[in-house]
Every structure is written in C-alpha cells, then in structure tokens.
C-alpha distance (Angstrom), angle and dihedral (degrees) to the residues before:
residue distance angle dihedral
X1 . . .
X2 3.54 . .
X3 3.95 112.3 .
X4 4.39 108.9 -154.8
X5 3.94 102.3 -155.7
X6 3.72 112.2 -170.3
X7 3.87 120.5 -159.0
X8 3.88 92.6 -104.6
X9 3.55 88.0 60.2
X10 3.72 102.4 46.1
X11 3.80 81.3 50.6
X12 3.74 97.5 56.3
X13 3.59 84.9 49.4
X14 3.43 100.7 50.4
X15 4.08 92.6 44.1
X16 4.34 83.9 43.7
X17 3.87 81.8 57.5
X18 3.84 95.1 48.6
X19 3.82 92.6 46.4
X20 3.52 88.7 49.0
X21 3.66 100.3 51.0
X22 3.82 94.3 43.2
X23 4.06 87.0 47.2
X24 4.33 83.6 50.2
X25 4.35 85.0 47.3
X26 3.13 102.8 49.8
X27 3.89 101.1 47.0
X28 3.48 87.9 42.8
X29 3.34 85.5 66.3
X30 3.94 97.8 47.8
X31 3.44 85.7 48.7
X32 3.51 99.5 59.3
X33 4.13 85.0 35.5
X34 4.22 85.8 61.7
X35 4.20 90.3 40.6
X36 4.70 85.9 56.0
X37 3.46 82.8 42.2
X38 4.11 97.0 47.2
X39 3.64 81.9 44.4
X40 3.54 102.5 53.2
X41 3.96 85.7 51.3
X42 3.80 97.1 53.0
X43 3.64 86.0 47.0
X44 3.97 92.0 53.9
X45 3.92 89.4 42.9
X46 3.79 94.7 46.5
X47 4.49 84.9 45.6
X48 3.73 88.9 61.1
X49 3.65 100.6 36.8
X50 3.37 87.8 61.1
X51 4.09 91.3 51.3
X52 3.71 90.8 51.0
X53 3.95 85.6 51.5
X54 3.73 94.8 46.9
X55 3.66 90.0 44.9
X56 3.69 97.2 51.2
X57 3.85 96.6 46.5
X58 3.49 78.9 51.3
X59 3.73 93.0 63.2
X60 4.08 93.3 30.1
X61 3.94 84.3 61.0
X62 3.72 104.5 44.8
X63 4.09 84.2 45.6
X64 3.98 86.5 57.7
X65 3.31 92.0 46.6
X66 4.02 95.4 60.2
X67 3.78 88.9 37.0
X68 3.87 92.1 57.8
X69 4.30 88.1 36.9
X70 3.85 85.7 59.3
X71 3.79 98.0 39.4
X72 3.79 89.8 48.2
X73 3.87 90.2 52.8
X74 3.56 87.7 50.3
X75 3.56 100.6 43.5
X76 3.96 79.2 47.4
X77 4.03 94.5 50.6
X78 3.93 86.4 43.6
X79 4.00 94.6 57.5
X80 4.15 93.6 43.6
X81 3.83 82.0 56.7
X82 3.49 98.3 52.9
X83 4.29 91.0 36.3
X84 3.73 81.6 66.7
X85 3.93 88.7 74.7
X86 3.68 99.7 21.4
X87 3.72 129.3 66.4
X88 3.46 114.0 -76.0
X89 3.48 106.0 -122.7
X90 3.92 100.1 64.3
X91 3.86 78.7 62.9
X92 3.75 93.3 53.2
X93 4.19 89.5 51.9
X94 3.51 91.0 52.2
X95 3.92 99.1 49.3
X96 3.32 96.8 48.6
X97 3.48 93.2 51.4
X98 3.83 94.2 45.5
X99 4.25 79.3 46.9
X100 3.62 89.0 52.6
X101 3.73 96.2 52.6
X102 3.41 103.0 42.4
X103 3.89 87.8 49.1
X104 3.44 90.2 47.8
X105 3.80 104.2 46.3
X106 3.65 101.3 32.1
C-alpha cells in the first residue's frame, strides 16, 4: 500500500505531536505536584500519629505505675498480716525488697 502524505498533513502531525507532548509535560508535572503534596500530608498524618502514640504511652505508663504502687502496698499489707503468725524475718526479706523496688522504679 502506498501511503500519499501531503505537507498539510505531515504538519498536522507534527503540531498533533507537539500538542501531545506538551499535554504529557505539563501533567507530568501536576502529577508529581499532587504526589509532594500527598507526601507532605502523609508526613503531617504520620507527625501526629506519632504524638497521639507518645501521648498515650504516656498515660498507659503513669496508669501502671499507680496500679503496681497499689498492688505493692497490698502485697505489702498482705505479708504484715501473715508476719503476725510467721517468723518475723521472712517479713523483713520481703519489705525490703518491695522497699527496694518501689525506690528503685518510682
């Protein structure tokens, strides 16, 4: 097959290339305008999830630390009960470690 192309039609060609390739720059460039942006936002997401984390372990820790205060006085209270019938130097190991770790930790 033998394909006749006149001058008008290489030129429509030529300016359908032109069009096309500017078209292909310039959302190329939006594009990668709206992938900084998406960035940006993950980045600012990912900031405050981290705060929220922090903040919560935060609060998570200082709860453990009055749940173990209050079950180390009670573990405390429950030994001086039972040092009342025992001897009373098993009572005097186990406050001075229970000293020693609330001391220690808190």
């Amino acid at each position: 097959m033998n394909v006749n192309n006149s001058g008008s039609d290489l030129r429509r060609n030529k300016m359908l290339e032109t069009i096309t390739y500017k078209l292909a720059k310039k959302n190329r460039r939006r594009y990668c305008k709206n992938v900084e942006r998406e960035r940006e936002k993950s980045k600012e997401k990912n900031s405050s999830i981290v705060k929220l984390n922090l903040r919560e372990f935060g609060l998570l820790l200082a709860h453990c630390k009055l749940q173990l205060k209050s079950v180390t006085a009670s573990v405390i209270s429950t030994i001086r009960e039972r040092a009342r019938f025992q001897k009373p130097f098993s009572f005097t190991h186990f406050h001075a470690f229970f000293s020693f770790i609330t001391t220690f930790f808190f």
